[in-house]
mmCIF file of the C-alpha atoms, coordinates in Angstrom:
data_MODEL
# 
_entry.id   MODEL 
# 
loop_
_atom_site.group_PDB 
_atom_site.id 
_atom_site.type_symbol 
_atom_site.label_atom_id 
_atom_site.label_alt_id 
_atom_site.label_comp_id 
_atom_site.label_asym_id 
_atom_site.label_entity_id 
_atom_site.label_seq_id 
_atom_site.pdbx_PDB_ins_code 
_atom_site.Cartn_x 
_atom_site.Cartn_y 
_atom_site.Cartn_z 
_atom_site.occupancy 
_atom_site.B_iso_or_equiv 
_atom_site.pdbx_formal_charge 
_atom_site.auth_seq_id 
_atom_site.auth_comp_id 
_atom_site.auth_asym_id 
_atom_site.auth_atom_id 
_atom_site.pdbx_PDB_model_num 
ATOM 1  C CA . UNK A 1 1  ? -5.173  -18.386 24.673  1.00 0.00 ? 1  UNK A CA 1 
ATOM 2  C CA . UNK A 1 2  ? -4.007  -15.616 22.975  1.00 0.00 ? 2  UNK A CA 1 
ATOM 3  C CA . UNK A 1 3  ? -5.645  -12.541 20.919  1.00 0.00 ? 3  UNK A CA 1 
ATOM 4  C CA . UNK A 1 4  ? -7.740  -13.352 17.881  1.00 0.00 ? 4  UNK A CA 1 
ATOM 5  C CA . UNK A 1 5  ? -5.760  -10.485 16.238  1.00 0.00 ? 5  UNK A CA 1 
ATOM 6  C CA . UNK A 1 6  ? -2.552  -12.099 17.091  1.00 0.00 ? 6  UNK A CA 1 
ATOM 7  C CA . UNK A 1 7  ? -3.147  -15.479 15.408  1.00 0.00 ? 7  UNK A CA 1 
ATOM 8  C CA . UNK A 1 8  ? -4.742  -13.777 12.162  1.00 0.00 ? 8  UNK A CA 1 
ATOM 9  C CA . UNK A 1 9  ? -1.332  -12.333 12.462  1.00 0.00 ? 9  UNK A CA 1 
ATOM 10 C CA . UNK A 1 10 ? 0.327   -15.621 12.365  1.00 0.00 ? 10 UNK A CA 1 
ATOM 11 C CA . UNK A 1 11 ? -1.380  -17.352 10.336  1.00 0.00 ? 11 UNK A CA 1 
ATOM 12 C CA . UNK A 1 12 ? -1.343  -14.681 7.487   1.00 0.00 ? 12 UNK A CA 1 
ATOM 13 C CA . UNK A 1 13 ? 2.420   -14.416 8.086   1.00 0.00 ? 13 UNK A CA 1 
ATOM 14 C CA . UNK A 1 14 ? 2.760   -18.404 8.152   1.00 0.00 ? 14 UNK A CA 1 
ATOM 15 C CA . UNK A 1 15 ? 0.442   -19.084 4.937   1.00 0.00 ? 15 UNK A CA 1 
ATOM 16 C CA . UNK A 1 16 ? 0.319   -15.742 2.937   1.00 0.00 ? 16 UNK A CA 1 
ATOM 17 C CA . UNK A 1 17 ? -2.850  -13.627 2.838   1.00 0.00 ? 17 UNK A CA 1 
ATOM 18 C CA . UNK A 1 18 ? -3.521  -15.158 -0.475  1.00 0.00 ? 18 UNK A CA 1 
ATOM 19 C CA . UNK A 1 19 ? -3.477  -18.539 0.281   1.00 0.00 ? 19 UNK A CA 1 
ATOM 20 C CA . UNK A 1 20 ? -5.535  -18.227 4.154   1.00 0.00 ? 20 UNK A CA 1 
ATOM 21 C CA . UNK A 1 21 ? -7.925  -15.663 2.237   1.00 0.00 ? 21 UNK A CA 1 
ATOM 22 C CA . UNK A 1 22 ? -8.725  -19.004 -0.451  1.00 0.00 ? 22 UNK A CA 1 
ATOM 23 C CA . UNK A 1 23 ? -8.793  -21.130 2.244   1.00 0.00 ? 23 UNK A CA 1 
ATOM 24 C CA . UNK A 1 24 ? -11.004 -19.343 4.070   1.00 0.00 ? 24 UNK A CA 1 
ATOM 25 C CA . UNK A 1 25 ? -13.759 -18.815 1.141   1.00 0.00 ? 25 UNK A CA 1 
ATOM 26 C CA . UNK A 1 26 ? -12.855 -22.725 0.639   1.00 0.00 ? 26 UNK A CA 1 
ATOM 27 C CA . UNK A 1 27 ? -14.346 -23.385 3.986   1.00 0.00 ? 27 UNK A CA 1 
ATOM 28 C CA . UNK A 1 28 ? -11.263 -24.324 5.611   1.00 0.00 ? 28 UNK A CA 1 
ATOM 29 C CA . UNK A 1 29 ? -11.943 -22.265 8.755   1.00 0.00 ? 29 UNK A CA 1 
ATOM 30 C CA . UNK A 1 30 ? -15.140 -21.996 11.027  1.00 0.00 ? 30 UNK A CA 1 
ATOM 31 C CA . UNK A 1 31 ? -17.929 -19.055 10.685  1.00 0.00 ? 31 UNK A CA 1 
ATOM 32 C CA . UNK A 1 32 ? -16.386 -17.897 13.797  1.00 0.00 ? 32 UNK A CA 1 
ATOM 33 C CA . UNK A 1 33 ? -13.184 -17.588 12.686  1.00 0.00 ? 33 UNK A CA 1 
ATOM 34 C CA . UNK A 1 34 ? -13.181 -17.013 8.970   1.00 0.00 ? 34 UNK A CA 1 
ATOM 35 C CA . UNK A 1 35 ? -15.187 -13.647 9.224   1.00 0.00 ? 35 UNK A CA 1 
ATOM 36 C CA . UNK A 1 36 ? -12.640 -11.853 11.941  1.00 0.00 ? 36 UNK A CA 1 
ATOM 37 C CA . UNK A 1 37 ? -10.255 -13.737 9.978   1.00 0.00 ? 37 UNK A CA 1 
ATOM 38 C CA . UNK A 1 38 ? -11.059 -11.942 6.208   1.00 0.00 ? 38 UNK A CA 1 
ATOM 39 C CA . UNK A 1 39 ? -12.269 -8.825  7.812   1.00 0.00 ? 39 UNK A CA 1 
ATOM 40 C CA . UNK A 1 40 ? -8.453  -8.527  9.623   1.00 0.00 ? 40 UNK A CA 1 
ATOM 41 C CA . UNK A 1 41 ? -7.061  -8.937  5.824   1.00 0.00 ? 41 UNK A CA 1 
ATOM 42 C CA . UNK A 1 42 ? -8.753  -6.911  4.507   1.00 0.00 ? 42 UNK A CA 1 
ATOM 43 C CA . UNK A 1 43 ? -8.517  -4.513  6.595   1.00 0.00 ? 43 UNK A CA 1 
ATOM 44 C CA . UNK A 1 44 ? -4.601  -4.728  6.371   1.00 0.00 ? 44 UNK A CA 1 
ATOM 45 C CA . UNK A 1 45 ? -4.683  -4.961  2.309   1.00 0.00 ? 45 UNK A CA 1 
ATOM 46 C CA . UNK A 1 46 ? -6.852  -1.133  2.739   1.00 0.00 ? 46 UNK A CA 1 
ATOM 47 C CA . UNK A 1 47 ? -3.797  -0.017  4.504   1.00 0.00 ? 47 UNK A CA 1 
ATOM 48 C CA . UNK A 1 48 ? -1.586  -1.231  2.167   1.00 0.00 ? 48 UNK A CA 1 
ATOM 49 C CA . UNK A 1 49 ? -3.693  0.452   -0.339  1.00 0.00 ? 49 UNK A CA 1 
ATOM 50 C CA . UNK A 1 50 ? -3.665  3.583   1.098   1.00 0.00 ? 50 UNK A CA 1 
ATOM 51 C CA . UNK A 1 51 ? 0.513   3.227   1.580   1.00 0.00 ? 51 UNK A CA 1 
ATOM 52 C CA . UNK A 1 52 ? 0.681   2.549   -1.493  1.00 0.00 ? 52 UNK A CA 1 
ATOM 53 C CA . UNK A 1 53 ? -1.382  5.553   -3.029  1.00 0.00 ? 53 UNK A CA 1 
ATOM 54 C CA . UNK A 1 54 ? 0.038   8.098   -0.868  1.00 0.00 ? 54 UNK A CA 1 
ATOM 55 C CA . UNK A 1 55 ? 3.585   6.855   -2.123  1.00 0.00 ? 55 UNK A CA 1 
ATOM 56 C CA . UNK A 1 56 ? 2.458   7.375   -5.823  1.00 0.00 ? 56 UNK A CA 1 
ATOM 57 C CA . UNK A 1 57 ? 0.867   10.473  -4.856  1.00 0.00 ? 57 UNK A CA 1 
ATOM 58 C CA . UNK A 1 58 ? 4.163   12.016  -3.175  1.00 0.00 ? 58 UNK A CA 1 
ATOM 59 C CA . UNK A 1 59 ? 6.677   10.483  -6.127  1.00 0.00 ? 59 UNK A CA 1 
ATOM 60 C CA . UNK A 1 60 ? 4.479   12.416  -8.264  1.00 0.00 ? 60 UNK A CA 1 
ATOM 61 C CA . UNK A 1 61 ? 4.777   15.696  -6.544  1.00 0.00 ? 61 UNK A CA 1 
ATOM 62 C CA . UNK A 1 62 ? 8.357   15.199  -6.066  1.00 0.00 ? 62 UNK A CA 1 
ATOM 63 C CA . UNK A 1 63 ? 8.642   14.105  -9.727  1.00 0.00 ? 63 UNK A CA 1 
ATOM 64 C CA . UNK A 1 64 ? 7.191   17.208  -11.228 1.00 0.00 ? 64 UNK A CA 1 
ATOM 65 C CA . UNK A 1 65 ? 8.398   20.010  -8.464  1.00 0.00 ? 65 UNK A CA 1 
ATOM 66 C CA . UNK A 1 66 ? 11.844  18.405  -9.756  1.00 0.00 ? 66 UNK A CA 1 
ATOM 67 C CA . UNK A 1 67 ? 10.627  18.846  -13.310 1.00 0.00 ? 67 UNK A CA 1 
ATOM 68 C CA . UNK A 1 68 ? 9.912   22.575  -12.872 1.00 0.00 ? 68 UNK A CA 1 
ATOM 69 C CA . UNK A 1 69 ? 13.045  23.232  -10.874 1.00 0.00 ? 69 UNK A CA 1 
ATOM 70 C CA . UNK A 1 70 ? 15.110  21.308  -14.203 1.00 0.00 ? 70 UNK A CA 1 
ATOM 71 C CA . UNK A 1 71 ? 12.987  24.053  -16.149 1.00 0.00 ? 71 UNK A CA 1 
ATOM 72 C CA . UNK A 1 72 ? 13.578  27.304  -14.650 1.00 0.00 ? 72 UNK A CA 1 
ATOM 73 C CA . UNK A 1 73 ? 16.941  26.390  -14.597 1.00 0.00 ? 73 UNK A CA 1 
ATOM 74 C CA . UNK A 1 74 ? 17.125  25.815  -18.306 1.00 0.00 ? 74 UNK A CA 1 
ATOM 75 C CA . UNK A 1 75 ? 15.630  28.849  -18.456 1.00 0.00 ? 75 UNK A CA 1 
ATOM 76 C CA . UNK A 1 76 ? 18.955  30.892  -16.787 1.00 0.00 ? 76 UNK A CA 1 
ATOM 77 C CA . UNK A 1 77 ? 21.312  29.207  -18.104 1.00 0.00 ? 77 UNK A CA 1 
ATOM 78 C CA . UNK A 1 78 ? 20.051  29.602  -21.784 1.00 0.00 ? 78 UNK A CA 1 
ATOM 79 C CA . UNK A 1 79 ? 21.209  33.059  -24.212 1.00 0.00 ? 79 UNK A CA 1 
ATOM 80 C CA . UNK A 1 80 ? 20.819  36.160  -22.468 1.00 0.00 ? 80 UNK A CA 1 
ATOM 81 C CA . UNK A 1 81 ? 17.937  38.496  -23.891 1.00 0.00 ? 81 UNK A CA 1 
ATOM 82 C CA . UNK A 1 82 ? 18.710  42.102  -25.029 1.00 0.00 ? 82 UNK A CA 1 
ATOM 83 C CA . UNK A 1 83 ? 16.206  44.493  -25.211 1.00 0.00 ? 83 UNK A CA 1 
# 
């Protein structure tokens, strides 16, 4: 038999974490599988959570170091000052 991990694997990839999460709060799947089973999900949605905040968090930096960069060059290329 092979590991528990590996066919949570399959069968999220077969099914869809949606649809084997539902069918596991439906009962579908034993106690003894369905809480290794939801626990493995969610465990992959945190990490997809966390991908997808440290994505927003480095398109934000990037957006706004961009920004300032756009300013300060404004800023040179705009009428000279005479004192």
């Amino acid at each position: 038999m092979s590991h528990p991990d590996e066919e949570y694997r399959l069968l999220v990839e077969k099914w869809g974490a949606a649809k084997v999460r539902k069918m596991a709060q439906s009962g579908h799947y034993d106690a003894e599988m369905r809480r290794p089973l939801l626990a493995w999900i969610a465990e992959k949605n945190a990490k997809r959570s966390r991908m997808r905040q440290l994505v927003l968090i480095t398109s934000l930096v990037v957006f706004f170091v961009a920004l300032f960069i756009m300013f300060l060059e404004a800023g040179k290329i705009g009428p000279a000052h005479h004192s």
